[in-house]
N, C-alpha and C positions, 0 to 999 in steps of 0.2 A: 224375423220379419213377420212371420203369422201372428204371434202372439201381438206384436203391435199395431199392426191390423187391428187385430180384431179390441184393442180397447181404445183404437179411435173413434170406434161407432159406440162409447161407454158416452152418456149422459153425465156430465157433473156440474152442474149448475153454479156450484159456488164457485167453481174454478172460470169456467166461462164467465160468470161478471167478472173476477179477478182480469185474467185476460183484456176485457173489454175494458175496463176502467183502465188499466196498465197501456193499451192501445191510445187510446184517448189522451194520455199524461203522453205517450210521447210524440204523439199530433202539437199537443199545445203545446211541449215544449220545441221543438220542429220549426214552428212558427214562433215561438217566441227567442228564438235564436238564430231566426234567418236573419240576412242580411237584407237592408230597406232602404231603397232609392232615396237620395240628398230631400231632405227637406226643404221646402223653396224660403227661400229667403224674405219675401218680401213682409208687409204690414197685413196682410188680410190672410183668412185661410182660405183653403183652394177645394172645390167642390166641383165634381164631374156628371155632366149627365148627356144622353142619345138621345137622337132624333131621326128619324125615319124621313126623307126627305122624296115625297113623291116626283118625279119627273120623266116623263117617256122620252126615249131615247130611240128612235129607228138605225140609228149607225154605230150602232156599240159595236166594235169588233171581237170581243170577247164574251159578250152575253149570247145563248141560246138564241138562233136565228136574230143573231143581232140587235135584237129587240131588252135595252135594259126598261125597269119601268122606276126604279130608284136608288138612292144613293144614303151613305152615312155618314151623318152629319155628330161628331164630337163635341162638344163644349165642354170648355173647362175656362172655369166663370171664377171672381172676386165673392168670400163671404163673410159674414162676422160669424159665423159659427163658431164654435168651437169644436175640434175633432173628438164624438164620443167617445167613452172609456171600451177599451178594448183591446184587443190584439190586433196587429197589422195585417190586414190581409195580401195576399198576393197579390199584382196588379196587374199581370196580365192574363186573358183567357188562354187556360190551357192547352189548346191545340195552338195555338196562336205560341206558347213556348215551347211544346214541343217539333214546333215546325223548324224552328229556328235553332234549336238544340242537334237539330238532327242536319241540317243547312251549315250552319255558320262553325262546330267543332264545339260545339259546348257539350258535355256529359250532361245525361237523359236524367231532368229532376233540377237540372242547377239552375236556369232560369223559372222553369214553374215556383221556384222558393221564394223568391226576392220578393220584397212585398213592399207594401207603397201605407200612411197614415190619412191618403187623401179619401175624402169624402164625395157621396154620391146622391146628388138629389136636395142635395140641401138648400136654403133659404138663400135668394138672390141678393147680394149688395143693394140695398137703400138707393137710390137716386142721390145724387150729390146737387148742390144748387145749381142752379139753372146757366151754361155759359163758364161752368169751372173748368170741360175740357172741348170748349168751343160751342157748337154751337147745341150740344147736347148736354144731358147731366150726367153722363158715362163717361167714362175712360173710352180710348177709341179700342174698334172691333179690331182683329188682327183674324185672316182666313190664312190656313196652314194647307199644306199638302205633303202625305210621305212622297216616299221612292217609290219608284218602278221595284216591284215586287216585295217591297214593303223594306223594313217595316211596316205595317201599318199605321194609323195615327197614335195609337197606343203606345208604340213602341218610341215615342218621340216625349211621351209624360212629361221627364225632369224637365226638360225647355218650357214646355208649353207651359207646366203649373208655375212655372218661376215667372213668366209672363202675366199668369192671371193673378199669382200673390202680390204685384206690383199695382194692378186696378184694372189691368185690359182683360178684353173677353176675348180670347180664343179658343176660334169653331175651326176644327180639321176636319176635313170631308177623306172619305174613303168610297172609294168604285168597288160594287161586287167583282166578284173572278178574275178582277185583275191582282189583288191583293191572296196572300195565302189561305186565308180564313179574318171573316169577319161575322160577328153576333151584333143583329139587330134587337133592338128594346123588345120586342117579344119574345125575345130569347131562340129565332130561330138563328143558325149557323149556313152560313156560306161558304164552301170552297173555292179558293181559286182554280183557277185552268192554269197548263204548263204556256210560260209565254217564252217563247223564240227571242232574247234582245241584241241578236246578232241579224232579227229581221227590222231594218230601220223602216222600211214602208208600213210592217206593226204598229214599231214606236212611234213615228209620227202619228198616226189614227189613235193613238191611247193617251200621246199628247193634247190631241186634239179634242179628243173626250174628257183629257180632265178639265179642260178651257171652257167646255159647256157646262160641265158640275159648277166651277166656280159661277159663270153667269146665273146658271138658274140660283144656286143660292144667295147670290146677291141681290138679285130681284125678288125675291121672298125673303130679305133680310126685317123690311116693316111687319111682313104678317107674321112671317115667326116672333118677333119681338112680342105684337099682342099675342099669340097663342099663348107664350109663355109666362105672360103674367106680370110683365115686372123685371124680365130679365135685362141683365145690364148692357144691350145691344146698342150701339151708335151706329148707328146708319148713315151716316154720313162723314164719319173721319175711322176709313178703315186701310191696312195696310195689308201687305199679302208678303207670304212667307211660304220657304218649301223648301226641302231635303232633297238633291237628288231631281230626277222628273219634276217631281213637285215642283223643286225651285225654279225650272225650266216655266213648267205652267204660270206660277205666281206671277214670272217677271211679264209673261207673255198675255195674261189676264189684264196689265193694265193699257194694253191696245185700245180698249174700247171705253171711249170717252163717254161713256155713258154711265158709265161704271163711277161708286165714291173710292177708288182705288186710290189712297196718293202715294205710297211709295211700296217697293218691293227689294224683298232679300233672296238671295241665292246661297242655298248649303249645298255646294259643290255639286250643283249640276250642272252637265254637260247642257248645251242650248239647242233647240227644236226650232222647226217652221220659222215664220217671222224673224225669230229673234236671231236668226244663222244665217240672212238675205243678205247679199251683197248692197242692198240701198234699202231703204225704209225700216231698218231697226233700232229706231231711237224712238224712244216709249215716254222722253221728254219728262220724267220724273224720278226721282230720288230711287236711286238704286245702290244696292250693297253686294259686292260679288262675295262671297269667302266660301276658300277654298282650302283641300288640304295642302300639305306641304310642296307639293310636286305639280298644283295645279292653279296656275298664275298664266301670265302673257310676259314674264318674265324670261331670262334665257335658258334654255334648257325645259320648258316648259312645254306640254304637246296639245292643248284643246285650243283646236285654232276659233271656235266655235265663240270663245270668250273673245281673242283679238277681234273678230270681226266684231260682234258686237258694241264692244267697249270702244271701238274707232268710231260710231257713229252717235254718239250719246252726245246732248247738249247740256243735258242737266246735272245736278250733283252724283257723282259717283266715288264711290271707294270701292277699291278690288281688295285684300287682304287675304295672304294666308297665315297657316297654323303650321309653324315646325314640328316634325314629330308623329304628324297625321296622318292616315289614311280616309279614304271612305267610307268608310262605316263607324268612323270616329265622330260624323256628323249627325247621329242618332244617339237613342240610350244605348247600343252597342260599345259605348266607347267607357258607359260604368260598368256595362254586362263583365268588362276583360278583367276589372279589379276582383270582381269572383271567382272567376275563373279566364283565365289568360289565353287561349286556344283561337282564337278567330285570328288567322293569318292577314285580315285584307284591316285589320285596328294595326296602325301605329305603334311607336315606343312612349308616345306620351303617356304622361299618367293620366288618367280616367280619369279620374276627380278632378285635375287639374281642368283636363279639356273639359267639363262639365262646367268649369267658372268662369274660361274663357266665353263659351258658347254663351253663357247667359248673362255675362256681361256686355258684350258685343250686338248681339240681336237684342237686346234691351236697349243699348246706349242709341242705336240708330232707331230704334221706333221711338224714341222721348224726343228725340231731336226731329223728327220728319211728321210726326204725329203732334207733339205737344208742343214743339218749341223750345224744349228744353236742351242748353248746351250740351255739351257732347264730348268733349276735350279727347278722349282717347280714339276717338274716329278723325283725330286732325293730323296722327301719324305716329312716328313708333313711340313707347310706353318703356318707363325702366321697371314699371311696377307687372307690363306683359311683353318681356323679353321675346316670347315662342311668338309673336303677332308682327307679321311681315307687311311693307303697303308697298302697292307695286303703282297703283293708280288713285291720285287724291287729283278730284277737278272740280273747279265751282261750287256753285252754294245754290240751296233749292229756292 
């Protein structure tokens, strides 16, 4: 033992770059043999960039003396780029997978690996002619919301780029401290606070605050579009989308007729405020419930939260689940288990499977409620998606 001591404080320099260069080779090969979330499918490539979205807030229930001052704003935009030559990088921030690693039963290091080809900052889709997707030259906007304690919007990637590889622009917002950790564009870091979701008077107030994120960002949808130069924001044919809470918010965002809201999705969230009222819960626009397997208005079914609401709707609706599912199957948690298999609250589906389902379906319902475009597999069950349940098909938007 002393003798090796003592020639670890020896200096050898050739050995040391050997080391380092050896170090380095198995970094890159590391990353060159991680495994990398599905490539999206569509015609464009897909480019991510942050936005610091100034807004004061007096009733945050989770910020320091209740006082937020703003929020984070995602987009993940349409581009003709091309994805630089390079190695993949990881795609989500590190505390952001080891939170989750250490939460959800995943081995410490197996999410930090997964890595993504998508692009950041890159050059904005061209304007298309004037009136190609109404009355804008964009493809319509599409706002997102995670779950109550996240993921984060990150954590939702494969949906969303598959969204944007198609021509829409989706902008997910994220609430500080209520999320586990989130990095704003200066690169400073936020942690979440421990939240209580067995306190519903909580969750209503964090419901309620994401209902104000979404307003304020709606009404700053024209000026951010000039900030940004170019980007491919429509402002007036936009849809709402959410995981969880989120989906709760989305649906519940399009209350206010003030709003270019025209239709909203629910990824198996439970329903808040408004949308759980024994009278005035019909939001009178195109609505898509999907849930997992166990979560319908069907028999044997327990969130009564959807019956009520779904009994007062006038407008088009479909409820639909996914055999196989759980919830957290309605994030990128549900390709996280093809890595590694450990998160008890994922399904037996396969991941990849549920990945095609997911972006077929919240696709096929914003073409048709956004564009106009038919729909054919939102009009009931599919031999081509056997796992895909309809409990509720009513009217036409």
């Amino acid at each position: 033992m002393e003798s090796t001591m003592r020639t670890s404080h020896v200096r050898h320099p050739a050995k040391r770059s050997v080391l380092i260069t050896y170090a380095y080779l198995l970094f890159q090969a590391a990353i060159a043999s991680a495994v990398s979330i599905p490539e999206p499918t569509g015609p464009y490539h897909v480019s991510i960039s942050t936005r610091t979205i100034e807004h004061f807030n007096p009733n945050d229930p989770l910020a320091p003396n209740n006082v937020s001052t703003a929020f984070l704003a995602t987009i993940f935009y349409p581009t003709l780029q091309q994805q630089p030559e390079g190695e993949p990088q990881p795609y989500l921030n590190p505390e952001t997978a080891a939170y989750y690693e250490a939460t959800w039963n995943y081995s410490s290091g197996v999410l930090a690996s997964i890595t993504s080809t998508l692009q950041h900052d890159a050059p904005f889709l061209p304007a298309g002619p004037a009136g190609e997707a109404g009355e804008s030259p964009y493809y319509p906007t599409i706002l997102f919301g995670p779950g109550g304690q996240g993921p984060p919007v990150e954590g939702s990637t494969i949906l969303l780029a598959e969204l944007a590889s198609h021509g829409y622009t989706v902008i997910g917002l994220d609430h500080p401290f209520e999320q586990p950790f989130l990095r704003y564009p200066n690169g400073t870091g936020v942690y979440g606070v421990d939240v209580d979701y067995n306190d519903y008077a909580l969750i209503e107030a964090i419901y309620d605050t994401r209902l104000v994120d979404s307003a304020a960002l709606l009404a700053r949808l024209p000026e951010l579009a000039r900030e940004l130069g170019g980007a491919p924001i429509n402002t007036t044919h936009v849809g709402t989308l959410g995981n969880s809470l989120g989906g709760a918010a989305a649906l519940g965002s399009m209350y206010d007729r003030g709003q270019p809201l025209a239709s909203g999705l629910n990824l198996d969230g439970t329903l808040w405020g408004r949308l759980n009222s024994s009278s005035g819960a019909d939001v009178g626009k195109p609505v898509l419930m999907l849930g997992n397997a166990g979560h319908h208005t069907g028999a044997g079914a327990g969130d009564v939260t959807w019956t009520t609401f779904l009994s007062q709707q006038s407008g088009y609706v479909r409820e639909i689940s996914i055999n196989g599912t759980m919830h957290h199957d309605f994030c990128d948690d549900t390709f996280w288990k093809t890595v590694e298999g450990n998160d008890p609250t994922t399904g037996p589906i396969d991941g990849n499977r549920q990945v095609e389902i997911l972006n077929a379906y919240v696709k096929a319902f914003f073409d048709f409620t956004l564009l106009g475009r038919n729909s054919p597999i939102l009009d009931g069950p599919s031999p081509d998606w056997p796992e895909v349940m309809f409990y509720n098909v009513s009217s036409s938007p």
